[in-house]
C-alpha angles and dihedrals in degrees: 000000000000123000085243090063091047093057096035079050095059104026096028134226113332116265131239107247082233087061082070096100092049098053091067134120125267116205092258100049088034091068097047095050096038098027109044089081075060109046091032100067087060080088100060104017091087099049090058092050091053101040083060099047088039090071086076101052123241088320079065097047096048085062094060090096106049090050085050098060090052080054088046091053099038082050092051085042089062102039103054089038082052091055099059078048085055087048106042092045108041094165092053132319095198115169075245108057089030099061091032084053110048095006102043138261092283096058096047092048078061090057103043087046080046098053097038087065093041088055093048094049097038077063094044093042087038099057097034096059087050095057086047086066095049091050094049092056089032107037090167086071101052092095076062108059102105091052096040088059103045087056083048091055093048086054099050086043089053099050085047097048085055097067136285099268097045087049089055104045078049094068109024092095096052087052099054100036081059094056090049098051101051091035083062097047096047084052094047101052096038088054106033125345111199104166119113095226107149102216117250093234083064090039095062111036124191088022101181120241113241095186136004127245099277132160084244092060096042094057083047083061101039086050086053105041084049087084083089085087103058114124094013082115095059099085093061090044089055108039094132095055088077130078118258129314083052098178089040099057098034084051087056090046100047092055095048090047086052103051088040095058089044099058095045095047092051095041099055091044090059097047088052089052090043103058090020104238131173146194095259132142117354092324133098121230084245088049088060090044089048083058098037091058102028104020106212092323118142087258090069080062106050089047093055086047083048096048100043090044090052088053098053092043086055091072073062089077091054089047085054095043114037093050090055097047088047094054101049084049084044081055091054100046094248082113141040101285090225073077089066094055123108112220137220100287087035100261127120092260094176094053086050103054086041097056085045090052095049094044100043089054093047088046086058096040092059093041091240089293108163086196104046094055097037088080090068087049124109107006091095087052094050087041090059091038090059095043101040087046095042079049091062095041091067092033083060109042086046097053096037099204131175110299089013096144099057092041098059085043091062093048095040087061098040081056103051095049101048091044086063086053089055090054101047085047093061095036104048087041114025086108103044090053121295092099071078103061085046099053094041083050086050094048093048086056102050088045085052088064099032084052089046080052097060087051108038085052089029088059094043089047087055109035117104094205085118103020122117099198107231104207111220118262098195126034120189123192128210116198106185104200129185085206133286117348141136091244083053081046088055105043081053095051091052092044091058087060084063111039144355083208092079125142119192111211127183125193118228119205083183137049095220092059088062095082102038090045088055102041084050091051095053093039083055086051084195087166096241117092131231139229117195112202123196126225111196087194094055094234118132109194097054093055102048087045088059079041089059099041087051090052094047084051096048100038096035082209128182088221138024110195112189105204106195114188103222125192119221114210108221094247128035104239094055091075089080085074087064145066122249095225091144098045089051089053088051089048095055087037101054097077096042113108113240093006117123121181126197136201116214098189116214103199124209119226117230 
């Protein structure tokens, strides 16, 4: 089986470029590819809200409502805020094009640097807490997470690879199976809990205080339980994914995915208060709520398959979202533009397999630790949210449209609070690993401008606005031979097309091959003659390449053409039974001024 059929096998049969519009989001869809990051981070939100106030003891617990609802009104903040940003930019409001647009290019290459680590570490988070709910059912598995989630990653890489609506359909059903299952358990245990799940907090009695409740610690808590709002900012980056109206419908789907993330996060929050679980031991604090609801019923199960399912399809958002963004700075020359390139099933296949990539080797660097990478979340995302809404207050205030004021208003105060986030962010965990996060989004500035550079100089290099072609008045070829062959034959026979100025020059990594490869030359009378040069080292690229300089020296040419006469096996696999001698010339060649080389292919028959 060819390489092609593998890969038609996993992604499927390449798409028409007119197939783009069908390939489009519908709401409901829509909600399940660019909301799960979102709704996701309701099963884990709430734990890293809680390991933080634990350290204080109950005093610090009691407090884990009141630091939710703080989360709840910053959540409604940005998402009405969010949906002016839908509105006003119907063919796309990402952080990026909104503060490039109305703040400068600067600032939009921030938020772009902001939201590409988001996205890295939303897969790595994402599929790490997921792992974290199979191992608390499973604890046998837990010496296997790393493993278990890189598998996870190539999954959701694979369904992405495959389209957008295939993608979509894909994981419709774990998304909703998801909200149905912790919708369940929040009802049941608000209305009757009948599980015999004894609370962390009893199982694990004198526990000793490491800190005491201070303002410092609750911000602590509040930075960490802020990871609720990861993903909240996917719908705006990826209006155009849905069918028409887009802003119509992102703007739908960003309000259901609100209060659905709001009801879960507080829910869960309450019912944590309420039976006063912790994070404790090998199970998550909705672990503890699934028991409590359900006991160890097989719906404990499905909502820990749901849950862990959920979290793994929430690296889906970034796999929706990073290949987008890439390509439109791909567009603008701030990426490689391979990043810009739509692939066979009309996705963005580079920006896919290098988000899996990164994330799978970040993944392995951090040992699958939910807690250890959680500390690098969420500053990106707070990052975008300042600078997008900051983006629409001066949009507004410039443009001055109908409702304007209050407008601005909204987003001004969408902006500034999430602009405190970002500083208590970077101050409670800068430490612990989000000095990270703001060196890798320093670093992917600088390597924007130094990318625009390359191609700014790269295009006037390269622009013949003010170029007289000279044409060349000399041409020297090079035919590099092993000894007689009908691959050499042909190579000769091309380079004649070139030149009558050709020299044929063989490399000998032994004396005694001098004289037969001679004596076969002039018994073959080609016409061309041959120079045999030794090579005492019994290398052969070095010593054509001090061939070639001494040419260039005697002849003075315009252009140097090496013709190298390459001989093509009948099967792939058969061209690891021989050397790359060829591939190593073009290699030393590539980077040589007025030196062309040419392959003339001689191909085996089977």
């Amino acid at each position: 089986m060819h390489w092609r059929d593998i890969k038609r096998f996993l992604v499927g049969k390449p798409l028409e470029t007119q197939q783009l519009e069908s390939e489009r989001l519908s709401k409901v869809t829509g909600l399940a590819v660019l909301s799960s990051d979102a709704l996701s981070s309701s099963a884990y939100a709430t734990e890293q809200m809680l390991l933080v106030l634990m350290l204080a003891g109950p005093l610090g617990t009691a407090y884990g409502l009141k630091v939710g609802a703080f989360i709840l009104l910053l959540l409604a903040m940005v998402v009405v805020s969010y949906r002016q940003t839908v509105h006003a930019y119907p063919g796309g409001g990402g952080a990026y094009f909104v503060a490039k647009e109305n703040l400068g290019t600067s600032f939009g290459l921030i938020a772009a640097a902001a939201l590409l680590v988001d996205y890295v570490l939303t897969v790595t988070v994402s599929v790490a807490a997921g792992v974290d709910a199979i191992t608390s059912a499973l604890p046998a598995t837990a010496p296997h997470r790393v493993g278990m989630g890189i598998v996870a990653i190539f999954v959701v890489a694979l369904g992405n690879l495959r389209g957008v609506r295939e993608s979509g359909v894909l994981f419709s059903i774990p998304t909703y199976f998801f909200v149905t299952m912790f919708a369940l358990m929040l009802i049941v245990n608000v209305v009757h809990p009948f599980g015999y799940w004894a609370p962390a907090a009893a199982a694990a009695p004198g526990q000793p205080l490491r800190e005491s409740l201070t303002l410092w610690l609750l911000l602590k808590a509040f930075a960490s339980g802020c990871a609720a709002l990861t993903g909240v900012e996917a719908v705006s980056n990826g209006v155009q994914a849905f069918r028409p109206p887009e802003s119509k419908n992102a703007a739908t789907v960003m309000v259901w995915m609100g209060l659905i993330l709001g009801t879960f996060f507080a829910g869960s929050t309450y019912l944590a208060y309420r039976y006063n679980v912790l994070p404790v031991g090998d199970q998550t604090v909705i672990s503890q709520l699934g028991h409590s609801a359900f006991g160890d019923s097989p719906f404990y199960y499905l909502l820990q398959i749901s849950t862990t399912l959920i979290l793994i399809l929430a690296a889906n958002t970034s796999f929706a979202d990073f290949p987008r963004l890439a390509s439109i700075l791909g567009r603008d020359a701030y990426m490689p533009r391979q990043l810009a390139n739509r692939g066979d099933r009309l996705v963005f296949s580079n920006g896919i397999i290098v988000l899996a990539a990164v994330a799978g080797l970040l993944l392995w660097l951090f040992a699958g630790h939910t807690s250890a990478l959680i500390h690098l979340y969420a500053v990106g995302v707070f990052v975008s949210f300042t600078l997008s809404q900051a983006g629409m207050v001066r949009r507004f205030i410039s443009r001055r449209e109908r409702g304007w004021a209050s407008r601005a208003a909204v987003s001004a105060a969408g902006a500034t609070a999430t602009g405190i986030v970002v500083i208590i962010e970077l101050t409670t965990k800068f430490t612990e690993g989000a000095w990270i996060s703001a060196l890798l989004m320093a670093l992917l500035v600088l390597a924007f401008y130094e990318i625009n550079h390359h191609y700014t100089f790269y295009a006037r290099q390269i622009s013949s606005k003010e170029w007289q072609p000279v044409w060349p008045r000399k041409h020297v070829v090079v035919v590099p031979v092993a000894g007689v062959s009908k691959s050499t034959a042909s190579a000769l026979a091309y380079a004649l097309l070139l030149s009558q100025n050709i020299r044929a020059v063989a490399v000998a990594t032994n004396p005694e091959q001098v004289a037969k490869l001679q004596d076969d030359w002039d018994m073959w009378d080609s016409g061309v003659p041959l120079e045999v040069v030794i090579s005492p080292y019994r290398s052969i690229v070095r010593p054509l390449l001090d061939y070639i300089d001494r040419v260039e020296n005697e002849e003075k040419p315009d252009w140097l053409t090496v013709v190298l006469p390459e001989v093509v096996p009948a099967r792939w696999w058969h061209n690891i039974f021989h050397n790359q001698t060829a591939l190593a010339i073009k290699a030393a060649l590539l980077f040589r001024p007025n030196v062309v080389v040419t392959s003339v292919p001689y191909h085996l028959e089977r």
